[in-house]
ZADO-1210 file (C-alpha; in nm, 4 decimals, padded with zeros to 6 digits):
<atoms>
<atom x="-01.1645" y="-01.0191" z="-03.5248" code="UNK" pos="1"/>
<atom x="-01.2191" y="-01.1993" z="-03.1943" code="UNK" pos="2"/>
<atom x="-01.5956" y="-01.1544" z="-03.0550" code="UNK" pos="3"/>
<atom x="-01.6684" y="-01.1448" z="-02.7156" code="UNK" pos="4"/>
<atom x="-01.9975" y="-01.2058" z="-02.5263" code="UNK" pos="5"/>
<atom x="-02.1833" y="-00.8376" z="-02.5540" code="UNK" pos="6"/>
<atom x="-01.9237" y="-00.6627" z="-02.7900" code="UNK" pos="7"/>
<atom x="-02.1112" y="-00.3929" z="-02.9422" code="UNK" pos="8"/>
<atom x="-02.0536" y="-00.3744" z="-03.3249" code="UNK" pos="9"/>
<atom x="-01.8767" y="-00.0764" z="-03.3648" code="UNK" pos="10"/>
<atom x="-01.7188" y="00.0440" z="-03.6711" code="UNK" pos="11"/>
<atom x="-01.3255" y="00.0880" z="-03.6964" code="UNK" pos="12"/>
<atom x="-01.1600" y="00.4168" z="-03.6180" code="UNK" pos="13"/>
<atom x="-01.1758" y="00.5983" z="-03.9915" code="UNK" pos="14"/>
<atom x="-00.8521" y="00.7133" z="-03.9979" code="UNK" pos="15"/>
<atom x="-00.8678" y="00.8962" z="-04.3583" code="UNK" pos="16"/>
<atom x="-01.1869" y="01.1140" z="-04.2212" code="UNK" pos="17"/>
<atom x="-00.9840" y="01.1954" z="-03.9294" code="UNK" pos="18"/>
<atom x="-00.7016" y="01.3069" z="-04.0909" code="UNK" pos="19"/>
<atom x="-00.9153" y="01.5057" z="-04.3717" code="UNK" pos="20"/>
<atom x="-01.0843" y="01.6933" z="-04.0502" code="UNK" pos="21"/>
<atom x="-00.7802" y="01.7942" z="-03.9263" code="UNK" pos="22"/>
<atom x="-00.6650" y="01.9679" z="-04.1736" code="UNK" pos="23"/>
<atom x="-00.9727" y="02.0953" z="-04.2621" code="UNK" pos="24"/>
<atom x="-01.0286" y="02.2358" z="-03.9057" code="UNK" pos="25"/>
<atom x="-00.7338" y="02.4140" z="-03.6444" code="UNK" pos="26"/>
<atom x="-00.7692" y="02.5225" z="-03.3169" code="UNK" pos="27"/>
<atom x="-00.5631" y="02.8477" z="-03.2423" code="UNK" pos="28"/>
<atom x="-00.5059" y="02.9313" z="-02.8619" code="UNK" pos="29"/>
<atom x="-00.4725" y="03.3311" z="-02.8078" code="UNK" pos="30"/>
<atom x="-00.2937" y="03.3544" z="-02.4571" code="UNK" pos="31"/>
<atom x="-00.2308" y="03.7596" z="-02.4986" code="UNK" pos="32"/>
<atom x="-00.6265" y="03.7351" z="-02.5191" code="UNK" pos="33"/>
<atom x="-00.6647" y="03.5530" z="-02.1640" code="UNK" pos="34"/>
<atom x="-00.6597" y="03.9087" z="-01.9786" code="UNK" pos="35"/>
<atom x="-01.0112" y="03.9378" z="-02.1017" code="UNK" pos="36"/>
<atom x="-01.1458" y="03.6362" z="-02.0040" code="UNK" pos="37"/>
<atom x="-01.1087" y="03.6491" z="-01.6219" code="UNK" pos="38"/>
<atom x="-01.3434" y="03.4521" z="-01.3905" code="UNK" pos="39"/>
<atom x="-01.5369" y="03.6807" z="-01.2267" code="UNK" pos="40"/>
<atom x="-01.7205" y="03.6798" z="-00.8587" code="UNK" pos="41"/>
<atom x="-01.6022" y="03.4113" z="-00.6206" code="UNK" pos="42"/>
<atom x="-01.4991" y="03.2007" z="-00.9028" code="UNK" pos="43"/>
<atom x="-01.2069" y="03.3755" z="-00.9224" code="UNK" pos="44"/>
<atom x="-01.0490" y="03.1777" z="-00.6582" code="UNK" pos="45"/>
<atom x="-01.0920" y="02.8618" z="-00.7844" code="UNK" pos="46"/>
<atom x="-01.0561" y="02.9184" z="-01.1586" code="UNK" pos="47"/>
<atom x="-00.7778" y="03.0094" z="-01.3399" code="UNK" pos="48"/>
<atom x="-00.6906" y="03.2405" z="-01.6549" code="UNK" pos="49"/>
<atom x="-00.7987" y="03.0087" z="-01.9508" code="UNK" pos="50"/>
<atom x="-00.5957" y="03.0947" z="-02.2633" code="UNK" pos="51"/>
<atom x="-00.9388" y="03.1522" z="-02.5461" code="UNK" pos="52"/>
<atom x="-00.9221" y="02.9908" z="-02.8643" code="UNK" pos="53"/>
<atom x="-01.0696" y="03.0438" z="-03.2324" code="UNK" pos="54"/>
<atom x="-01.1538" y="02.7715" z="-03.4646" code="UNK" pos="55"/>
<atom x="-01.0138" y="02.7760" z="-03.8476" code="UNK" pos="56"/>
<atom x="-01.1645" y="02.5917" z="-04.1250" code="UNK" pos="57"/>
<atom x="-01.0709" y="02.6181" z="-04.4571" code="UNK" pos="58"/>
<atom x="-01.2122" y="02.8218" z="-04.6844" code="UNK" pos="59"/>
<atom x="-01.4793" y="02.6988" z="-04.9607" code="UNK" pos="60"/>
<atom x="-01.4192" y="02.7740" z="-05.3297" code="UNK" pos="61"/>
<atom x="-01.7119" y="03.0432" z="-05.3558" code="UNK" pos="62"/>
<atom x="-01.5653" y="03.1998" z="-05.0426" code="UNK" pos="63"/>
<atom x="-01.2216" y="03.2258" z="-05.1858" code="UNK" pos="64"/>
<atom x="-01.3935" y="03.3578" z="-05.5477" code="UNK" pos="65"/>
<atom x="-01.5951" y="03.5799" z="-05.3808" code="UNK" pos="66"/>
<atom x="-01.2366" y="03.7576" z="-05.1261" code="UNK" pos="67"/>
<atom x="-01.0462" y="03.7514" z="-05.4662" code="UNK" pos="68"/>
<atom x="-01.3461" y="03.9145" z="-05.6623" code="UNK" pos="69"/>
<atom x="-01.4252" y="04.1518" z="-05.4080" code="UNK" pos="70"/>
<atom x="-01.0785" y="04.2777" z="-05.4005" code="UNK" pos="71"/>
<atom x="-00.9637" y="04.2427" z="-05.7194" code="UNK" pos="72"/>
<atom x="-00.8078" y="04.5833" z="-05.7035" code="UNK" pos="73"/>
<atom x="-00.5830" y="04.6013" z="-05.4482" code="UNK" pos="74"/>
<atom x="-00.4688" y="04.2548" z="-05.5425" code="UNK" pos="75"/>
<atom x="-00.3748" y="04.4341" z="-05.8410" code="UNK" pos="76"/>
<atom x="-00.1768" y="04.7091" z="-05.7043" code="UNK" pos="77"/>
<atom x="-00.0364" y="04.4996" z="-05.4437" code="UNK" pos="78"/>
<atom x="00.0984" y="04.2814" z="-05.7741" code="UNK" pos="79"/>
<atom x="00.2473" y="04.5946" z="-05.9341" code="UNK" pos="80"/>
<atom x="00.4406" y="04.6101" z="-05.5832" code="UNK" pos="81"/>
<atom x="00.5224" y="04.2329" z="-05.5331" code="UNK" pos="82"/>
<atom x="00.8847" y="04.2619" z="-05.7567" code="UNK" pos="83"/>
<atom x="01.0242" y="04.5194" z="-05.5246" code="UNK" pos="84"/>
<atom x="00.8758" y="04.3930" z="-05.1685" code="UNK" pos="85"/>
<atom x="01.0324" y="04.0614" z="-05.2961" code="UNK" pos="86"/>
<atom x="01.3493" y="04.2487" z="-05.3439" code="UNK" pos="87"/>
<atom x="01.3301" y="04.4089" z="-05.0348" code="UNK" pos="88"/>
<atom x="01.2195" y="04.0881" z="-04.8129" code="UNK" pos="89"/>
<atom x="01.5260" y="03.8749" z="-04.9736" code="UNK" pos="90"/>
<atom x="01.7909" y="04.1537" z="-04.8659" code="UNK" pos="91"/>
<atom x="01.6359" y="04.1932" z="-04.5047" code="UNK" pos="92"/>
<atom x="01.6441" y="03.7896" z="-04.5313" code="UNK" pos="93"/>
<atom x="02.0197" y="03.8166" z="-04.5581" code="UNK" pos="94"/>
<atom x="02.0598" y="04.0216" z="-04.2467" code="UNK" pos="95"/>
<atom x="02.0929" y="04.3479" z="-04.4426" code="UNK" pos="96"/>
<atom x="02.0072" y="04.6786" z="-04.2722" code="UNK" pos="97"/>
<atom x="01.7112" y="04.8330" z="-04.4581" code="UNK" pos="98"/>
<atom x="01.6922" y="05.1585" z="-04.5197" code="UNK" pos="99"/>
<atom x="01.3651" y="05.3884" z="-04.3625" code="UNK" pos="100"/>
<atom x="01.2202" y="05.4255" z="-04.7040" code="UNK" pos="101"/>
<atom x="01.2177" y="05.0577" z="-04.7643" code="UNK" pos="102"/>
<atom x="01.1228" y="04.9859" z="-04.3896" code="UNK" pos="103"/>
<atom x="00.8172" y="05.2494" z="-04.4683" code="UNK" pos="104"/>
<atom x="00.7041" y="05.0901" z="-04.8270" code="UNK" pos="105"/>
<atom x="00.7570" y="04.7370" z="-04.6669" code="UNK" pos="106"/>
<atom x="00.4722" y="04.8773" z="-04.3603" code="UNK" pos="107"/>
<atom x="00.2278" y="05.0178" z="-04.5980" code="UNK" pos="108"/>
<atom x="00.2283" y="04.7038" z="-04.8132" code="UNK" pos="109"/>
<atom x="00.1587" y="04.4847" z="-04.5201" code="UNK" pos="110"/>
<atom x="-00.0958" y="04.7959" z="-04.4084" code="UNK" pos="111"/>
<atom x="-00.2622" y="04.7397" z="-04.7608" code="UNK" pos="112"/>
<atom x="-00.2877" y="04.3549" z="-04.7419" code="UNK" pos="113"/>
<atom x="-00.4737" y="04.3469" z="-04.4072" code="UNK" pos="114"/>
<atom x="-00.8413" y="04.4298" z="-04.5486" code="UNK" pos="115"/>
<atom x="-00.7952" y="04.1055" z="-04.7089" code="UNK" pos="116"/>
<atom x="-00.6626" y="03.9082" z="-04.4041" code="UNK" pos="117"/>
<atom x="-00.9727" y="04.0692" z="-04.1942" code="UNK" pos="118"/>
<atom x="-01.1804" y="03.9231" z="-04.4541" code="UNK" pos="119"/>
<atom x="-01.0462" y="03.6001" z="-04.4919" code="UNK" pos="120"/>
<atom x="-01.0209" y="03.5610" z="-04.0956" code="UNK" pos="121"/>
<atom x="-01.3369" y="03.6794" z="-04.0455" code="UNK" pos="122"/>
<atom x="-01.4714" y="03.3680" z="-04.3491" code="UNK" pos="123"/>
<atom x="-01.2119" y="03.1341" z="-04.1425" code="UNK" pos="124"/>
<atom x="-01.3247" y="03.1505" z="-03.7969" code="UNK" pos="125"/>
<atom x="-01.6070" y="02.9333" z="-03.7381" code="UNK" pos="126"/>
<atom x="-01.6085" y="02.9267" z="-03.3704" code="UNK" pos="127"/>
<atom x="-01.7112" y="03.2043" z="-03.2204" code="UNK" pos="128"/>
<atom x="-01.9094" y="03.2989" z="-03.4812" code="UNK" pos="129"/>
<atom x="-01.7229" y="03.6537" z="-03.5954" code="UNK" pos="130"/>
<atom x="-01.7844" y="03.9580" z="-03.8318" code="UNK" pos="131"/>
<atom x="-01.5308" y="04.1861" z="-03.9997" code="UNK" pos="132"/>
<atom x="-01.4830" y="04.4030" z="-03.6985" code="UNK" pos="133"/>
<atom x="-01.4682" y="04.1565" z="-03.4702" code="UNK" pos="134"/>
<atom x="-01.1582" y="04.0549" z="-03.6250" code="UNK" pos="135"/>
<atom x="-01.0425" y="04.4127" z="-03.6237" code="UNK" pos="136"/>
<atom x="-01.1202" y="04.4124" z="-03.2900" code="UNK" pos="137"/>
<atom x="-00.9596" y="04.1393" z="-03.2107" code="UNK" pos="138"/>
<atom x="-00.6095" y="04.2107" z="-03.3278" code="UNK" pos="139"/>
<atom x="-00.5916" y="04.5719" z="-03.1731" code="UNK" pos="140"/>
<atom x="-00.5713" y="04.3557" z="-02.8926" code="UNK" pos="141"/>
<atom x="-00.3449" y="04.0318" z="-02.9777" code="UNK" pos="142"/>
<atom x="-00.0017" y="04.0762" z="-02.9330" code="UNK" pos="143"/>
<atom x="00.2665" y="04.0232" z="-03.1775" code="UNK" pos="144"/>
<atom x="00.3292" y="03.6341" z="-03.1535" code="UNK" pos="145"/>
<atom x="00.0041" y="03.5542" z="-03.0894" code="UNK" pos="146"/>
<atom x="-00.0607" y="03.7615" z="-03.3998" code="UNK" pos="147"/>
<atom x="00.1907" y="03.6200" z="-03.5944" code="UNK" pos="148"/>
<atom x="00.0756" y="03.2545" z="-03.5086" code="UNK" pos="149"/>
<atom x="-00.2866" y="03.3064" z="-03.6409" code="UNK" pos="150"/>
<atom x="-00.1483" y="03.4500" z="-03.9708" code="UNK" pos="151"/>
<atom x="00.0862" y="03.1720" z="-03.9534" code="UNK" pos="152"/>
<atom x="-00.2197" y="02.9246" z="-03.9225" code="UNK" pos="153"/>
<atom x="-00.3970" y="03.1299" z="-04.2100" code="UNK" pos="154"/>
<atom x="-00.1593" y="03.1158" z="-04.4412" code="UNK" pos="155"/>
<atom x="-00.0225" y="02.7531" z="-04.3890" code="UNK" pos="156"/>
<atom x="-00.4426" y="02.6804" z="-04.4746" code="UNK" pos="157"/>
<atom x="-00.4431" y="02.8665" z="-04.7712" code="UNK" pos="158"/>
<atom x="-00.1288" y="02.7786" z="-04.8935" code="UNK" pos="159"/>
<atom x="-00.2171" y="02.4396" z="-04.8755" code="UNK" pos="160"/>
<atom x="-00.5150" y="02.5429" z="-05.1038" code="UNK" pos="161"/>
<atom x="-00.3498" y="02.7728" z="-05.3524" code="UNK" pos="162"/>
<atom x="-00.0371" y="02.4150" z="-05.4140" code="UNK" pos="163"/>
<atom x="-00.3035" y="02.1907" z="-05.4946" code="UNK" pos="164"/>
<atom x="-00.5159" y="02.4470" z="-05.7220" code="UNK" pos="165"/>
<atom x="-00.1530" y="02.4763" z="-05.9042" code="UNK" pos="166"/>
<atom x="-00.1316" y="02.1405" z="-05.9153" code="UNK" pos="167"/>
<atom x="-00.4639" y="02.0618" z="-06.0877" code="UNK" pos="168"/>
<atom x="-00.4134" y="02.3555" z="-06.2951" code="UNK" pos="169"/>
<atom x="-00.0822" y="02.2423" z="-06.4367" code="UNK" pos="170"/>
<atom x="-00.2498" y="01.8992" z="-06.4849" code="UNK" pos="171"/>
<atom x="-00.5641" y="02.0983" z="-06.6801" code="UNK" pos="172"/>
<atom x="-00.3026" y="02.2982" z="-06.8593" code="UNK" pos="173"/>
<atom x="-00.0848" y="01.9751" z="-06.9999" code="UNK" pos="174"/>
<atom x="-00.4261" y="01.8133" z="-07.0871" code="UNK" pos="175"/>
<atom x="-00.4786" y="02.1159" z="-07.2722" code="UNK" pos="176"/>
<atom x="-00.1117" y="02.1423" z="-07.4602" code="UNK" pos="177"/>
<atom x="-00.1839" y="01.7771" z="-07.5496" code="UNK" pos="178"/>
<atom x="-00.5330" y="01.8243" z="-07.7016" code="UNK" pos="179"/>
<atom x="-00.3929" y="02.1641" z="-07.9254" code="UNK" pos="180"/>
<atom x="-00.0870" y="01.8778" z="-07.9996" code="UNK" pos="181"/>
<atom x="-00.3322" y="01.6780" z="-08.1550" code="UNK" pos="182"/>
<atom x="-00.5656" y="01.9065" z="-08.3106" code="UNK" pos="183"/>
<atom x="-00.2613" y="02.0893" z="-08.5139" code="UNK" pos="184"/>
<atom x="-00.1173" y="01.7185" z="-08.6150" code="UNK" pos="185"/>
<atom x="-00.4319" y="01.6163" z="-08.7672" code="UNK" pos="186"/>
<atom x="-00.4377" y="01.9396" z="-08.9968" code="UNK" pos="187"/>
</atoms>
């Protein structure tokens, strides 16, 4: 590294923290949400609609035991449902018309699912600080794609979460199949 006269010693850029924040922490702009956020008074005139935005972070283990604990069942029932909205989702996939009934049952699921997306939203947002209704709140007012973008952001965080749990649990499960290997060849 070449010195020069009064170079500070500063560390090098640490990529790997970088890139380990970033994906730990998104930024989500809400533009349908900018009607709300007006300037007011005589600012008006020199200020312009700002788009607001929320702050994700992923969610910590006891966080995610303590969503999947507290709704344990209706995660359940939702399971018992999961062969026929799968069903359902791959024929409206292929450009199928669905029929009402299926249209209805594929509405309520979704309908059932959202006490656990309030919760896990309202865990996820770390700026502004947010409770359950304030997430309520807030999506009686977002529109659809700004709607669909934040669950998009959700579930791109926890789905990055729930591959590498598989992962080490596949790992802990072929440790497993090895040690049972063992212990049965040695009787």
């Amino acid at each position: 590294m070449v010195r020069v006269k009064g170079q500070l010693d500063a560390p090098l850029v640490n990529m790997e923290a970088m890139q380990q924040e970033y994906w730990e922490r998104q930024e989500v702009t809400l533009p349908s949400l900018a009607k709300l956020h007006k300037p007011k008074g005589w600012r008006r005139w020199f200020y312009k609609e700002q788009a607001p935005k929320v702050v994700l972070q992923r969610l910590a283990d006891e966080d995610w035991h303590k969503i999947q604990a507290q709704f344990h069942d209706l995660r359940q029932e939702l399971l018992k449902d999961q062969p026929k909205t799968k069903e359902i989702a791959s024929r409206a996939l292929k450009g199928e018309l669905l029929s009402q009934d299926e249209r209805i049952f594929i509405t309520d699921a979704d309908n059932k699912a959202r006490p656990i997306t309030y919760t896990m939203l309202s865990k996820m947002i770390i700026e502004p600080k947010v409770t359950y209704d304030d997430v309520v709140l807030m999506f009686e007012f977002l529109d659809d794609y700004d709607e669909n973008t934040l669950l998009a952001f959700v579930n791109q965080m926890t789905s990055e979460k729930a591959s590498i749990m598989n992962q080490v649990m596949k790992e802990r499960s072929m440790e497993l199949q090895e040690i049972n290997a063992e212990m049965r060849a040695s009787i």
